[in-house]
N, C-alpha and C positions, 0 to 999 in steps of 0.2 A: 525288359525295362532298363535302362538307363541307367548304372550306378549316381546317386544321388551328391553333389559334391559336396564337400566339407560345410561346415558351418559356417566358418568364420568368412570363406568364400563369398557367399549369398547376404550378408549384414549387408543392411543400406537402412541408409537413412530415408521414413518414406515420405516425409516432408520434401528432400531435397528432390524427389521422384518427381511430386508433384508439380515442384518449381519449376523440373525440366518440361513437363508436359505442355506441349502445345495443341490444337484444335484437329490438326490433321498431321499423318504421315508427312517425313521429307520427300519428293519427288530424288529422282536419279539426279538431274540437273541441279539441284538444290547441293546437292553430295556434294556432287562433282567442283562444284565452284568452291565449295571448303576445303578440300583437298588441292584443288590446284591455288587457292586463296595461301594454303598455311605452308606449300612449296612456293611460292614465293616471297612470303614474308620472311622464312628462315633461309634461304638461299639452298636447300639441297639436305641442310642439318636437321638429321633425325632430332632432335633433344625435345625433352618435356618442357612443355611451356600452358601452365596452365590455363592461366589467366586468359591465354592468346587463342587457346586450341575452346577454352569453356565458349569465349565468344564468338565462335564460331560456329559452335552446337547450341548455341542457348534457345535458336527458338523451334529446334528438332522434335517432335512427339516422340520419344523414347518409347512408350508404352503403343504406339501405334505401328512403330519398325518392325520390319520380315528382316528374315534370316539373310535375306538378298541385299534389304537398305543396309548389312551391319557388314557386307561383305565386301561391297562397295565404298565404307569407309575405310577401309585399309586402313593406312600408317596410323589415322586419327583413333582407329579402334586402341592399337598399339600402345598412341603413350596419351587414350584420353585421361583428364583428372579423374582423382579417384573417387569422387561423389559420383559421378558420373560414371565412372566403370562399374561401380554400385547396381548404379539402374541399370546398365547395361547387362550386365550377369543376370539379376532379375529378369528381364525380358525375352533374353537367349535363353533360360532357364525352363521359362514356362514355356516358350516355342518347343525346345525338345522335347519336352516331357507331354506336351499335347497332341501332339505332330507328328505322328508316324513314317510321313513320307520323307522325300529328299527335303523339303522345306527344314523339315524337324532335325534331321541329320546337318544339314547344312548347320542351322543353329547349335549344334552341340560341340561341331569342327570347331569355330568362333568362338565359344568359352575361353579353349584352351588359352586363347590370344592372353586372355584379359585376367590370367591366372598373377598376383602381383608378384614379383622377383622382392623379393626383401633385400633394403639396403644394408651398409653395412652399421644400423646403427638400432637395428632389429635387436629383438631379445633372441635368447639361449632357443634355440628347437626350433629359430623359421624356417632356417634354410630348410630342414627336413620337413616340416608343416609344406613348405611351396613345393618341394618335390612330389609327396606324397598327395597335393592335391593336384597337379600338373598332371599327374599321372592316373589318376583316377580320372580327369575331364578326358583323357586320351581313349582310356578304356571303352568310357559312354560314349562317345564317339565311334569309335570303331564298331563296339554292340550295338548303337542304334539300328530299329528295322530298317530303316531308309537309308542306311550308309552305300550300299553298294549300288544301289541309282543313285544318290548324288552323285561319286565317283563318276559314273558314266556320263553324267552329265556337267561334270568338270567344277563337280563343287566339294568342301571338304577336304580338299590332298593337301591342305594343309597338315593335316593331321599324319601325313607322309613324312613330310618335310621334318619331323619334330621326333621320329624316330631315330633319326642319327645321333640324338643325344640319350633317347630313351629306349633303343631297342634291348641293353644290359639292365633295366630296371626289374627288380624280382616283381613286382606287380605284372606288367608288364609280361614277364615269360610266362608266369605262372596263367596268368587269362588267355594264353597265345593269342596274342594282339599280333605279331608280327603276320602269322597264317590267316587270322582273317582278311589281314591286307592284302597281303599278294596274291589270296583268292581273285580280289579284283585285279589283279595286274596284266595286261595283254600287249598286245604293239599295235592295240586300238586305245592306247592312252590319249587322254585328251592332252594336244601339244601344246597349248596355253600353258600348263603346267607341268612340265617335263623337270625343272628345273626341284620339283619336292621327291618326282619320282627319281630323279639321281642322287635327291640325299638320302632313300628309303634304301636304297641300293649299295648304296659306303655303309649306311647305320650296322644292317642286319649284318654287315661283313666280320663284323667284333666276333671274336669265338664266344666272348660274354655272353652274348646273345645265343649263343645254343641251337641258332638256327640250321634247319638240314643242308647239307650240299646244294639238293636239288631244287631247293627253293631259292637257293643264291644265284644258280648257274642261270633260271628261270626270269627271274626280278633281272639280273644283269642281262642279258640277252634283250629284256621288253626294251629296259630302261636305254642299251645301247643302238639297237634298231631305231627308235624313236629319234634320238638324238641325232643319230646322224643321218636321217631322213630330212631333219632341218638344216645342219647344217651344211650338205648339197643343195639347199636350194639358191638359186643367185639373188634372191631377193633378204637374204640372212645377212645385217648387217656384220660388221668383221667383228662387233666386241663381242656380241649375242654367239660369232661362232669359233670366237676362242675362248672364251668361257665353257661351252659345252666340250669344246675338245679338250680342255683340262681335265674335264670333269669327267668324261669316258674313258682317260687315260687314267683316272684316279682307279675307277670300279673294275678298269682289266689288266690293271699293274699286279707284278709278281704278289708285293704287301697284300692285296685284297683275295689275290688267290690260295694265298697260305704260302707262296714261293719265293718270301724276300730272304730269308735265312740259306743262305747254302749259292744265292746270284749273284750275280753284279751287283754292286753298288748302284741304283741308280746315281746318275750326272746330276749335279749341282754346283749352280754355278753362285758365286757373290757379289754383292753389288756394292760391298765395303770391307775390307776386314780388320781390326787392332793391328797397329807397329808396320800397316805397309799400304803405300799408296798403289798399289796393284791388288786389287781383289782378288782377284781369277778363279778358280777353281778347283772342287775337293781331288783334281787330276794332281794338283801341284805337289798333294802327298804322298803320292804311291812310293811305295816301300815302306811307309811307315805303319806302324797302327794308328787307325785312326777311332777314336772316342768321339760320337756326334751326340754332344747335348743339345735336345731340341728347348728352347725355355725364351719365353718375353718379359720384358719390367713391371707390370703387372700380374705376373702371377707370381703369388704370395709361395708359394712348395718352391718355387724354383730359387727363389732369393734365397730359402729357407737352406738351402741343398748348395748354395757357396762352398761352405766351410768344407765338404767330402771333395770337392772337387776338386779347391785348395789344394787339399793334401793329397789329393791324386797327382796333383800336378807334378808337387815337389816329391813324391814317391819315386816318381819315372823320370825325372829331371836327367838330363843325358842321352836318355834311351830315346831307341827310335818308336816315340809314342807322341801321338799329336792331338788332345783335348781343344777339339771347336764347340765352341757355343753356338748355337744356329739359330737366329730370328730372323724376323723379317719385317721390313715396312709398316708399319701400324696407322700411322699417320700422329701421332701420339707416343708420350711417353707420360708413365707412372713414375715420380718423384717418391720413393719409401722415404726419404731425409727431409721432407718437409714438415713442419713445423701445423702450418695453417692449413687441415683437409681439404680446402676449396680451392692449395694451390697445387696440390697433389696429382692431378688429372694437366699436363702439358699439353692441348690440342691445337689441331691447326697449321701442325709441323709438314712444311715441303722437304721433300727427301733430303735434300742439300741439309735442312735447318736440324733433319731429326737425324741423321749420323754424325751430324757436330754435335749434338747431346748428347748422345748415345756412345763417343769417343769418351766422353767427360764423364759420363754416367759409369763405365769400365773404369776409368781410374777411380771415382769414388767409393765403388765398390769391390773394390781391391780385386777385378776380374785377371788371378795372373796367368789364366789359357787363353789361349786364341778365341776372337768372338768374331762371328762372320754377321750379317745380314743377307741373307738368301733373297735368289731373284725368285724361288719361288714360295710357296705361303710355309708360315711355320706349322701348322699343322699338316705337316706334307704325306699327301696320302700313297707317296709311293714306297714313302719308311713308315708305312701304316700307324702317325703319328697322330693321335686323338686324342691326347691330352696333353696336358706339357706340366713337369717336366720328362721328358723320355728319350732315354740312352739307345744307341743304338753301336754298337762297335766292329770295323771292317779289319781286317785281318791286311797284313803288306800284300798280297796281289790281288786286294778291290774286293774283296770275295766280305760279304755281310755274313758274319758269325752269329751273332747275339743284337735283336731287336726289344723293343717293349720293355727295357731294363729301367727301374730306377736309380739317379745318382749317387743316392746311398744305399745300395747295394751291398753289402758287406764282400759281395764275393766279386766286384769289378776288380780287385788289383791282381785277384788271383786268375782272373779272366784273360785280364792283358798279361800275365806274365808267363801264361801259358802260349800265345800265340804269339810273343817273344820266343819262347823256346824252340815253336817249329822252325823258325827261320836263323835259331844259333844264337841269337843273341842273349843275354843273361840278363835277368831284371836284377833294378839294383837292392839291395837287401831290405826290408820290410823295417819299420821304426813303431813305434808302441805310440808316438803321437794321437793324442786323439784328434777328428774333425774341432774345428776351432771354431 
């Protein structure tokens, strides 16, 4: 049976239930024109729009919807209002738990969607309240009877997809969610959704996750046969097949195999860097040490982790040591020095528009290392980098020493001053300053 989700989860209000209910199910066609109705009205932008997305659904029977009609809303399921996600949990609630088959599974997949992310103006313990339920809908999901015909029948991998952020969840290991998954995993995966089974394939690769060898080498092998089944075919549009070949390149990089510490560096290339109109590439520092802080303007740790960097900098000031920052493209910048929260979110930035901010943004914040923008993503899965902020440091001939470090490390200076030493050169004497 189905772990039961949270409380606070399943609240709705049953008036507003009511309100929503109309006479009959929506038709596929009915869906479909909401969905292509709310992509047009927003131009492409995901964002919550209540009032826009409520009138759209308003005259949907909630209480008469399959597991099918809630699958076929896509994005609407995503960011419907929250009266409405209300009834919606309701609905997919009683589907799994009556439902034995793939229908009932399917419905339980769907929960997960509609789990609410707490803003930031939540009280003390949501974030861990939405974790803890996030993850519990994952569990029922994967123990549904019906989960392994869904899968085969190309429904639920969503529930794939949502392991790359939860396959280190102690919930999570503890129920071995990850092996009931990969049970189902073959290279008769359904190809519609390739795209959840390449992220179940990076997730389990975290040593967090405690997963065996031989379940990785297994899941990677399905997930890469699949993939590149598609992207041979000449009917594979070019962006669909360089997406997946990022994405295969991610799951049988050295980082995912345990072999980034003691290789190459992989190549990285910039698409901007502080103090020079030539970006070029982490090639231009050989001989040096190079310190790669992985970190973007919205994450709060990494703003946080300035001040060690700071004094990292001026620690090695002279020496052949070269601290980059490495982000990328966001499309977007986080303002921490704003005043009004609602002017804090900068969106809508063309590349041009957002490294002319992001120039202004480094002197604001007194960045005095080197900051690059990577042409490829900041979570770059070949410095097996899954959260940020996260240090990674290559020794003078390119060779990756030390991955998965944090900035404030207490033992980075003595890191770098060590692989100063193999190549003779003397770090400069230590100072008692503290991070500032």
């Amino acid at each position: 049976m189905p772990a039961p989700l949270p409380i606070f989860a399943l609240s709705f209000s049953l008036a507003a239930t009511c309100a929503l209910a109309a006479v009959a199910p929506p038709t596929n066609e009915q869906i479909d024109r909401a969905v292509e109705a709310y992509r047009k009205q927003t131009g492409g932008e995901h964002t919550r729009d209540d009032a826009r997305i409520g009138e759209l659904l308003k005259d949907f029977s909630i209480r008469e919807m399959s597991a099918a009609h809630f699958e076929r809303l896509g994005i609407l399921l995503d960011l419907a209002p929250l009266d409405m996600r209300a009834a919606f949990l309701d609905r997919l609630t009683r589907i799994a738990h009556s439902d034995k088959t793939e229908e009932g599974a399917a419905a339980a997949a769907q929960i997960v969607r509609l789990i609410e992310l707490p803003d930031e103006h939540a009280p003390p313990g949501a974030a861990e309240e939405f974790e803890r339920a996030r993850a519990d809908a994952l569990i029922s999901a994967a123990e549904h009877p019906g989960f392994a015909r869904a899968v085969q029948a190309g429904r639920g991998t969503i529930v794939y997809s949502y392991m790359f952020f939860y396959a280190t969840d102690r919930r999570i290991i503890e129920r071995g969610v990850v092996s009931k998954l990969a049970a189902n995993v073959t290279d008769r995966w359904p190809e519609a959704h390739i795209d959840d089974l390449l992220a179940f394939a990076e997730g389990i690769i975290a040593p967090e996750a405690r997963v065996d060898r031989a379940t990785i080498d297994r899941v990677r092998a399905a997930a890469t046969t699949i993939a590149q089944r598609i992207i041979a075919r000449p009917e594979t549009d070019e962006q669909t097949r360089e997406g997946l070949l990022a994405a295969v390149g991610a799951i049988n990089s050295a980082a995912a195999k345990g072999e980034l510490v003691g290789g190459r560096a992989p190549a990285l290339k910039f698409l901007w860097r502080s103090g020079t109109d030539r970006p070029g590439s982490l090639t231009d520092f050989a001989g040096r040490i190079v310190v790669l802080d992985f970190w973007a303007t919205w994450c709060g740790p990494c703003i946080a982790s300035f001040p060690h960097l700071r004094d990292l900098r001026e620690r090695f000031r002279g020496a052949p040591v070269e601290i980059i920052g490495v982000t990328s493209l966001q499309g977007w910048i986080l303002d921490p020095k704003a005043k009004d929260p609602a002017a804090r979110r900068i969106r809508g930035l063309s590349p041009e528009e957002e490294t002319r901010r992001l120039a202004q943004w480094v002197r604001d914040m007194d960045m005095t290392w080197t900051v690059a923008v990577s042409k490829q993503p900041v979570f770059n899965a070949e410095y097996g980098v899954r959260g940020l902020p996260t240090v990674v440091i290559i020794d003078a001939a390119g060779v990756v020493r030390h991955a998965g470090l944090s900035p404030d490390d207490d033992q980075l200076a003595a890191r770098i001053a060590a692989l100063l030493a193999e190549i003779g050169a003397s770090a400069p004497p230590a100072t008692d300053s503290p991070a500032r």
